[in-house]
C-alpha positions as CSV (number, residue, x, y, z in Angstrom):
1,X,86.6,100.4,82.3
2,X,84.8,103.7,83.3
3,X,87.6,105.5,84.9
4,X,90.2,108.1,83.4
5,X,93.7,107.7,82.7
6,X,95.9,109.8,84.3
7,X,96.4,111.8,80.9
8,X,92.6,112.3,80.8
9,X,91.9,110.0,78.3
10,X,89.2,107.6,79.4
11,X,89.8,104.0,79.7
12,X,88.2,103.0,76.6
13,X,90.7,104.7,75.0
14,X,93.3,101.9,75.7
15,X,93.9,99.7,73.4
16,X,92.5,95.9,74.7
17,X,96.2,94.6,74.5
18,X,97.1,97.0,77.2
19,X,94.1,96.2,79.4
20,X,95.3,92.2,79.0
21,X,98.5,93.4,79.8
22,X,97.1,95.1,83.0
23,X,95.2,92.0,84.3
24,X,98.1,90.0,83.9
25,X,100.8,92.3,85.4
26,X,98.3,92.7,88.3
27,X,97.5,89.1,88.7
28,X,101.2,88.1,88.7
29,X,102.6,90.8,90.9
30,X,100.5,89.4,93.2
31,X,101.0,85.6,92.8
32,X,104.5,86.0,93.0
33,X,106.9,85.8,96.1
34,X,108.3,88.5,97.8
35,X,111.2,89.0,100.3
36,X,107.8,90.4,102.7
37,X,105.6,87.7,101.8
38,X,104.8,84.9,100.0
39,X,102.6,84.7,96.9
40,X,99.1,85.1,97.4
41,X,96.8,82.2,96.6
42,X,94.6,82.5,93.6
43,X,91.2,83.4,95.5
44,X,92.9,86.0,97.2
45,X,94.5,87.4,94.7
46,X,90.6,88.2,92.2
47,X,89.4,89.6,95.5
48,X,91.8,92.0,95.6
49,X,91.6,92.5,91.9
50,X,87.4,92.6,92.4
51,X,88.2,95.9,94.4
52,X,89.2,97.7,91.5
53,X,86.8,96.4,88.6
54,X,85.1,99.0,86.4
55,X,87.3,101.3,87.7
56,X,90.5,100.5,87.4
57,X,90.1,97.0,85.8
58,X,88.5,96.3,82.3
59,X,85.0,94.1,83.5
60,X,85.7,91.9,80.6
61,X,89.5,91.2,80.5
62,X,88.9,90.4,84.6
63,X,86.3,88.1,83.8
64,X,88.0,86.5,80.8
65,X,91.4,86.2,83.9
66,X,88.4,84.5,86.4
67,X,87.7,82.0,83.6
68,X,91.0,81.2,83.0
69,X,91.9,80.6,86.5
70,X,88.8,78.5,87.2
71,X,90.3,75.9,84.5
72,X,94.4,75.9,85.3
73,X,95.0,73.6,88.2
74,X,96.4,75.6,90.9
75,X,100.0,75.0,92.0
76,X,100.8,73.2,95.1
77,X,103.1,74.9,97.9
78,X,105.6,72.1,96.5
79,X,105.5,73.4,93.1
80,X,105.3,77.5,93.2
81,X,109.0,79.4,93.6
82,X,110.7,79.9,96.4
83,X,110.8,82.3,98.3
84,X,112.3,83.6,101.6
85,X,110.9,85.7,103.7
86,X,112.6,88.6,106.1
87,X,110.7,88.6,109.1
88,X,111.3,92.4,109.4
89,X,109.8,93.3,105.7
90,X,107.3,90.7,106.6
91,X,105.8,92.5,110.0
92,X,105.6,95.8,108.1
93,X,103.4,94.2,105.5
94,X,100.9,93.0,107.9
95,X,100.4,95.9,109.2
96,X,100.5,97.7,106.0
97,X,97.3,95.0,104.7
């Protein structure tokens, strides 16, 4: 990572357990359900994440996430949680994206 934290310190600075911990909390905020919207499917959700690599991302932990995904089958619609979505919170996402 190549960007500052917001206490100046660069990202290097971070320890590597908080930068896994920063992939994951990124990666599962948005694969999970919402009362907006429903999880995001997995190829969504590293495009999103791609935005923000060597800035905001560690290159490394996002590639070591990518290589972890590629080899975990992906859940069917059957399998993920439940969710329900209010059409009202749901409209002001869209437009928000």
């Amino acid at each position: 990572m190549n960007g500052a934290a917001v206490d100046g310190n660069g990202a290097g600075d971070l320890p590597l357990s908080a930068r896994i911990l920063c992939i994951a909390d990124i990666c599962d905020a948005l694969r999970a359900s919402r009362p907006y919207r429903a999880g995001l499917p997995i190829e969504r959700v590293l495009d999103i994440m791609k935005r923000d690599v060597g800035t905001g991302i560690d290159p490394d932990c996002f590639q070591a996430l990518e290589h972890v995904l590629d080899r975990t089958p992906a859940l069917s619609g059957a399998e993920a949680p439940a969710v329900q979505v209010v059409p009202a919170l749901s409209e002001d996402y869209e437009q928000a994206a």
